[in-house]
C-alpha positions in Angstrom: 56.9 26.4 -56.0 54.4 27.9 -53.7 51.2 26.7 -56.3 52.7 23.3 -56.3 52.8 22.9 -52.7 49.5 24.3 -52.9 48.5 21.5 -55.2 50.1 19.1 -53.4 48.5 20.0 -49.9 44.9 20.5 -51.7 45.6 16.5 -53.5 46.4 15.1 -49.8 43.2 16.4 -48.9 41.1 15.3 -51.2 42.8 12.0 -51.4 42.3 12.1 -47.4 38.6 12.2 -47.5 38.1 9.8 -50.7 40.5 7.3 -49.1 37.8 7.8 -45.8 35.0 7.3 -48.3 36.7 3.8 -49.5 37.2 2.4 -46.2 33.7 3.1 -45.0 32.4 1.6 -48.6 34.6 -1.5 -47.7 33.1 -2.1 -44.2 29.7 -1.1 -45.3 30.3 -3.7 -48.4 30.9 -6.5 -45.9 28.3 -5.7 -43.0 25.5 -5.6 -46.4 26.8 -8.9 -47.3 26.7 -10.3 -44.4 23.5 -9.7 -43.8 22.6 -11.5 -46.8 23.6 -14.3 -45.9 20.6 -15.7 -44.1 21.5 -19.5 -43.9 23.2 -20.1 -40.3 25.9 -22.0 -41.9 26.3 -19.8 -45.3 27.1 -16.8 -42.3 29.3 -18.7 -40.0 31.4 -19.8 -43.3 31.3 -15.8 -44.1 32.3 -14.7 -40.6 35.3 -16.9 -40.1 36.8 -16.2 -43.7 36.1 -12.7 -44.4 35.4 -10.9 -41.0 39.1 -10.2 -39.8 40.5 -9.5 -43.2 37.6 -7.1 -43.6 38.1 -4.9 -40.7 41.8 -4.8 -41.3 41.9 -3.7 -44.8 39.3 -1.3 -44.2 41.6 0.0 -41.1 44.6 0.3 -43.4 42.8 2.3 -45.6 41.6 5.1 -43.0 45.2 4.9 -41.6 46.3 5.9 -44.9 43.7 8.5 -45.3 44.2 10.0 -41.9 47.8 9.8 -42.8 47.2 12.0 -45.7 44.8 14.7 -44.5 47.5 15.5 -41.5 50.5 16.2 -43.9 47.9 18.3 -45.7 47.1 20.6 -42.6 50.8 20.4 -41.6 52.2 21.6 -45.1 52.0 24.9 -45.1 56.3 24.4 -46.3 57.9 22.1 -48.2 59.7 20.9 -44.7 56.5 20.5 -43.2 55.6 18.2 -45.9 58.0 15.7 -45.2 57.9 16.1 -41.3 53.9 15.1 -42.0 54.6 11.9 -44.1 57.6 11.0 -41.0 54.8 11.8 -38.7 52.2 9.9 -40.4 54.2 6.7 -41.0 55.3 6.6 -37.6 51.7 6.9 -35.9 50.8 4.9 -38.7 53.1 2.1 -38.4 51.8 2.4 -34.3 48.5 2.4 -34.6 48.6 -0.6 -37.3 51.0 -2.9 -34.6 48.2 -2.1 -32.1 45.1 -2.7 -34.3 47.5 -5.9 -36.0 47.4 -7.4 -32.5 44.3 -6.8 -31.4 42.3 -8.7 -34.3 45.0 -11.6 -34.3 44.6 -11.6 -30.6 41.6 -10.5 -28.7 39.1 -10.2 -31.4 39.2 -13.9 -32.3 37.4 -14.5 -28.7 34.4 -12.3 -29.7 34.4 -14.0 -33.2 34.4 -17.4 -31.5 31.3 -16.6 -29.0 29.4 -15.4 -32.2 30.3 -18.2 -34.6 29.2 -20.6 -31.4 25.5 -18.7 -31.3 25.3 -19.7 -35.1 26.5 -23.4 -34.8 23.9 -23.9 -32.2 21.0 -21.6 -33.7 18.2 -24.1 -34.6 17.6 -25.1 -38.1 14.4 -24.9 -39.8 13.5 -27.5 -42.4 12.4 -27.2 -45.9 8.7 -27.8 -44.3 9.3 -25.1 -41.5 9.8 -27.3 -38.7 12.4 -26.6 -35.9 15.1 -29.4 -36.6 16.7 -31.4 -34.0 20.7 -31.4 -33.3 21.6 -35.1 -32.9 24.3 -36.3 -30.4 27.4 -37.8 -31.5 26.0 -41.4 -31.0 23.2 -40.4 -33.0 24.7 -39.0 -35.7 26.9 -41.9 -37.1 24.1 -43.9 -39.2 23.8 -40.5 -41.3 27.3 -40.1 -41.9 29.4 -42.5 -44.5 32.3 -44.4 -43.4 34.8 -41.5 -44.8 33.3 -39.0 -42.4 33.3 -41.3 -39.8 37.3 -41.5 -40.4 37.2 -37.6 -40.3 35.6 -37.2 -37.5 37.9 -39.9 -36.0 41.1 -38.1 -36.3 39.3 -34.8 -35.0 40.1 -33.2 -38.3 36.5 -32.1 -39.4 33.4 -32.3 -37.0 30.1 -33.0 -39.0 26.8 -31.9 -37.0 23.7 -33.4 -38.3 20.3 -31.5 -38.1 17.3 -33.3 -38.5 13.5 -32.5 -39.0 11.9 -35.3 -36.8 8.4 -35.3 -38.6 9.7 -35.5 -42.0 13.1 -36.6 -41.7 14.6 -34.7 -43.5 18.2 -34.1 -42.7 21.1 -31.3 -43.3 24.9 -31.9 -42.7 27.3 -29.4 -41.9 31.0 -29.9 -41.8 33.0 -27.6 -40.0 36.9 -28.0 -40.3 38.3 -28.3 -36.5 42.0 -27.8 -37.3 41.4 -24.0 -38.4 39.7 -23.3 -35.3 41.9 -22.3 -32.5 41.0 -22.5 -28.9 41.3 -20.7 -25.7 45.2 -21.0 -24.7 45.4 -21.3 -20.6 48.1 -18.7 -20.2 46.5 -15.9 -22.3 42.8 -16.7 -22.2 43.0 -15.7 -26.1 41.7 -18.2 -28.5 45.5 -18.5 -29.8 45.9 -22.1 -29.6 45.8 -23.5 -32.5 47.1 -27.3 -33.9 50.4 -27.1 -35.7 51.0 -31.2 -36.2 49.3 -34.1 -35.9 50.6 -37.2 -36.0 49.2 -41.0 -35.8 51.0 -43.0 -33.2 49.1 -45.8 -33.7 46.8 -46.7 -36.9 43.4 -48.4 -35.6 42.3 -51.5 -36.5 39.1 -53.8 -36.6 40.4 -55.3 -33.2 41.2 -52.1 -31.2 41.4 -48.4 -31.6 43.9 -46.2 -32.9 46.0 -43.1 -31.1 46.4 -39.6 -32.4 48.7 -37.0 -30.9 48.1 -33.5 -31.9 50.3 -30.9 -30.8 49.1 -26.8 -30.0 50.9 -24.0 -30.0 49.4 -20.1 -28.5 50.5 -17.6 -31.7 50.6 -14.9 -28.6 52.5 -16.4 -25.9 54.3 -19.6 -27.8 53.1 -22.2 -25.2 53.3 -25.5 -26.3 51.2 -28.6 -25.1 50.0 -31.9 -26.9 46.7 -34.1 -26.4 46.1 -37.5 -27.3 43.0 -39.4 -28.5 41.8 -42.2 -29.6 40.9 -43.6 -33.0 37.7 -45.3 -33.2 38.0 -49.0 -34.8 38.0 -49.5 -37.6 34.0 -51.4 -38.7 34.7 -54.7 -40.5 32.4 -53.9 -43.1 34.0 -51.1 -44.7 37.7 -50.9 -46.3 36.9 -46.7 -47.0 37.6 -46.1 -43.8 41.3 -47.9 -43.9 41.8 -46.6 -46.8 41.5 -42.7 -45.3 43.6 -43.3 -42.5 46.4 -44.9 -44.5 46.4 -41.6 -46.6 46.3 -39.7 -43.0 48.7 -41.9 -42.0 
């Protein structure tokens, strides 16, 4: 019996520091890829999908690991190997709550300020010419009338870059309704868009209202806005044809 707790205590160690070796390999995996990704808009997409889950796989994995190498120092008897696993899951399962909250809560703030700098960063044409971010006025003629309809219901934001010598021209569309914003009782960027709803369908005569209502994952606060639906142009029947399937 003694050889096989010495097995078992040599195994947790082993396991400790190739479970270490993993997790470090994970994060390293994601920080090379990331810094790939040269295109702005390639590396915002990157950020805001893979960024979070990232950093807490690879902190599951060195819980695990740490987890591990402490029941192999604390083994020295077979009791002692089961009061290391109870001690391990229960830091463990602590440590994971605190690191849990931290990325659903706080660390979104530091993502958003980061994914803002690449939004904004100034594109560079095909030619190597510093492009131009147009306003929302100037933006419409480059959009068709179905992002127009997006863009009027607030579900997807398009931002149109263009290279003023040679006009050429890059759109990026950037879904709003999975970006949460700052809640006012947390300061977190908790608040995120759990319904929307059209109140009013818009027309070619007047414009339409939309009521979207927020709710703060941290806190629960609840609050609604309402805006309006730009008419509809009396040229086009695409664009009354998205917000009837919004609708």
């Amino acid at each position: 019996m003694e050889g096989l707790l010495n097995i078992i205590r040599q195994g947790l160690y082993y396991v400790s520091f190739a479970l270490i070796a993993v997790g470090v390999g994970m994060f390293l995996l994601y920080l090379f890829r990331m810094a790939g990704t040269s295109d702005p808009k390639a590396k915002y997409d990157f950020i805001n999908q893979h960024e979070k889950k990232s950093l807490w796989y690879t902190c599951l994995v060195l819980l695990i690991a740490a987890g591990a190498y402490v029941t192999s120092i604390l083994a020295t008897e077979w009791l002692y190997v089961f009061v290391g696993v109870f001690v391990s899951l229960m830091f463990g399962m602590i440590l994971g709550v605190v690191i849990y909250n931290y990325l659903e809560y706080y660390y979104p703030t530091l993502i958003e300020k980061r994914l803002h700098k690449l939004r904004y960063k100034p594109r560079v044409s095909s030619a190597g010419n510093q492009m131009k971010l147009l306003s929302e006025a100037e933006e419409d003629v480059h959009l068709d009338e179905g992002m127009q309809a997006e863009e009027s219901i607030f579900s997807v934001d398009y931002d149109v870059w263009i290279d003023e010598a040679t006009q050429e021209t890059k759109i990026e569309k950037y879904k709003g309704h999975l970006h949460a914003e700052k809640s006012p009782t947390c300061g977190y960027y908790t608040l995120r868009v759990v319904k929307e709803e059209i109140l009013e369908s818009p027309t070619e005569d007047k414009e339409g209202t939309l009521i979207k209502y927020y709710e703060c994952s941290y806190t629960g606060y609840k609050t609604k806005k309402i805006f309006n639906i730009a008419k509809l142009k009396k040229t086009t029947k695409e664009a009354g044809k998205s917000f009837a399937s919004l609708a």
